[in-house]
Structures are given as structure tokens and as C-alpha cells.
C-alpha positions as CSV (number, residue, x, y, z in Angstrom):
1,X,102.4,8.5,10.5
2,X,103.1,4.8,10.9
3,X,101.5,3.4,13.8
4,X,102.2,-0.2,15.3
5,X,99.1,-2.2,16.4
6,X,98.5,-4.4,19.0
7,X,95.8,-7.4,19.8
8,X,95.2,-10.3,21.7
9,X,94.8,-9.2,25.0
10,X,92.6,-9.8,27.7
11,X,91.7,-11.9,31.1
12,X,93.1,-15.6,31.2
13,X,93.5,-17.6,34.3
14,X,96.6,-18.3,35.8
15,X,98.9,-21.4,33.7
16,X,96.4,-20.3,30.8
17,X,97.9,-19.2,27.1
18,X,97.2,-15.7,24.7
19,X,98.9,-15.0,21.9
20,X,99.5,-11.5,21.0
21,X,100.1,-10.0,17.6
22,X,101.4,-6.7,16.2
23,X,101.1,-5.6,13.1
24,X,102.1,-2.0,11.6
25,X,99.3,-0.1,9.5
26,X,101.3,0.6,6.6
27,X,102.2,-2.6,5.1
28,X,105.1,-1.0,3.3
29,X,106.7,-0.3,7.0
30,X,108.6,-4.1,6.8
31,X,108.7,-5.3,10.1
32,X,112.5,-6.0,10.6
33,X,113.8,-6.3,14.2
34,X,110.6,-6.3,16.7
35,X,110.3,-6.6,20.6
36,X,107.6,-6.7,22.8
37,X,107.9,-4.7,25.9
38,X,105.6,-4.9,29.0
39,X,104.3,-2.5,31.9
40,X,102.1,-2.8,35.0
41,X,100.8,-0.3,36.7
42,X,103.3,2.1,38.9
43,X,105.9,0.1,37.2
44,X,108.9,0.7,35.1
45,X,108.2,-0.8,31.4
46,X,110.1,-3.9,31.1
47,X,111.5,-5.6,27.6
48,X,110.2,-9.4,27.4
49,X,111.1,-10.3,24.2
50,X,113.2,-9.6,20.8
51,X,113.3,-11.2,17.4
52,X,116.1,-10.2,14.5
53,X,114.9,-9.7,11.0
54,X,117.0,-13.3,10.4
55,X,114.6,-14.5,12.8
56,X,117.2,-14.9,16.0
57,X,115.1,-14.4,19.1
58,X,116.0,-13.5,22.8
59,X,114.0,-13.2,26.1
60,X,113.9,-11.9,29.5
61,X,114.7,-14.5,31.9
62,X,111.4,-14.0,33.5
63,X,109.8,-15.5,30.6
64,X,112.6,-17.8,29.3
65,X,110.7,-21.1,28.7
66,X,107.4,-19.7,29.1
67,X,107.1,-17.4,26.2
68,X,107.8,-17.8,22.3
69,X,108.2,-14.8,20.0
70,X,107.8,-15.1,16.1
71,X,107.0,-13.6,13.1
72,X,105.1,-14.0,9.6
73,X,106.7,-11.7,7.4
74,X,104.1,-12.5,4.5
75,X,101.9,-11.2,6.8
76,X,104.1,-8.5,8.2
77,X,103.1,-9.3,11.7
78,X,105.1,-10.1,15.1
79,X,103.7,-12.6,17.7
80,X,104.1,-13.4,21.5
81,X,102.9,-16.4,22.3
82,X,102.3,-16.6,26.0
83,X,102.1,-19.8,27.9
84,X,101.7,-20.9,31.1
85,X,100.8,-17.4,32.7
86,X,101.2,-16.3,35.8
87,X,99.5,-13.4,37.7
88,X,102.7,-11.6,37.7
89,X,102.7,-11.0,33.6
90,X,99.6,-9.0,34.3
91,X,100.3,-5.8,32.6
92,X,99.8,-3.7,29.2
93,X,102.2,-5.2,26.5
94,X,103.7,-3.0,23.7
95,X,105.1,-4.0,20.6
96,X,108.3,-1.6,19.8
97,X,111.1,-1.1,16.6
98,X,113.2,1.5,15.6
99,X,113.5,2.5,12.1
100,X,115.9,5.8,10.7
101,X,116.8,6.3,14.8
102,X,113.1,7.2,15.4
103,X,111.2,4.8,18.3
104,X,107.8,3.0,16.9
105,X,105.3,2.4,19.9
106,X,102.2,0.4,19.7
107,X,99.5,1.8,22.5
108,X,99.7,-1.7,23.9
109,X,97.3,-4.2,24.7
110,X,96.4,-5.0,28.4
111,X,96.9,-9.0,29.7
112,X,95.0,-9.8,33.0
113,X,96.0,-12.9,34.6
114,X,93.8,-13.4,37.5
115,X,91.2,-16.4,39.1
């Protein structure tokens, strides 16, 4: 079973900066097109971010400007680079594809902005 892998989280202080990554565990499970969803708690989960396999990204306008997605396909890894945070992108982000109509799900990694 291929499982997508979050990292990066944590606590950061508001107009601070994290960069998370996600990386699948089978290396032969090419990451292609990758988004990065978000949920805080008693909330509906939210897409954030998109990036093609050609490498054409797209964002939510709640974090147009603010965040940057990428990705290293030697290294078969997906980033969000997060800048400028703001207690309101407090939640647990999820990286997310679908390969063969089947959803792929990190378990997400949880970003705390708070002073």
C-alpha cells in the first residue's frame, strides 16, 4: 500500500515561514500532479495548493502571494513553502494525488501559528 508522507510542521509565530514536504514511500509511485490540502479543527478541509506534473501551479486565493508550491522530482518530493503566516493557516495540512481513480492521502502534518 502506497502511503504519502508529510513533514515540516509545527509552531511558528505569526509573519513567520515553514516549509512542508511530501514524499510518497514507494519511490517508484512518481509524484505527478500533487496538492496540498488543509483542515482546522470543526472545519471543512480546504485545497491550498496544486502543482501539474509540467510543473504549472495554482493556489487558493487565501494564500495567493503568501504561499509557493514546488517540486523536486529527483527527489520525488512536493513542497509548500509557507510565508508570512498568519494565525488563520493554523491547521493540519495534507498532501493529496490521484493515481488509477484511487485518492492518495497523507495523515497530514499539523501547522500552529500562534504568539
Amino acid at each position: 500500500q502506497v502511503q504519502l508522507m508529510e513533514s515540516g510542521g509545527g509552531l511558528v509565530q505569526p509573519g513567520g515561514s515553514l516549509r512542508l514536504s511530501c514524499t510518497p514511500s514507494t519511490s517508484t509511485f512518481s509524484i505527478l500532479n500533487m496538492a496540498w490540502f488543509r483542515q482546522a479543527p470543526g472545519q471543512q478541509r480546504q485545497w491550498v495548493a496544486a502543482i501539474s506534473s509540467g510543473g504549472v501551479t495554482n493556489y487558493d486565493d487565501s494564500v495567493k502571494c503568501r504561499f509557493d508550491i514546488s517540486k523536486d522530482d529527483a527527489k520525488n518530493t512536493v513542497y509548500l513553502q509557507m510565508n508570512n503566516l498568519k494565525p488563520e493557516d493554523t491547521a493540519v495540512y495534507y498532501c493529496k494525488t490521484i493515481r488509477r481513480g484511487v485518492d492518495y492521502w497523507g495523515e497530514g502534518t499539523l501547522v500552529t501559528v500562534s504568539s
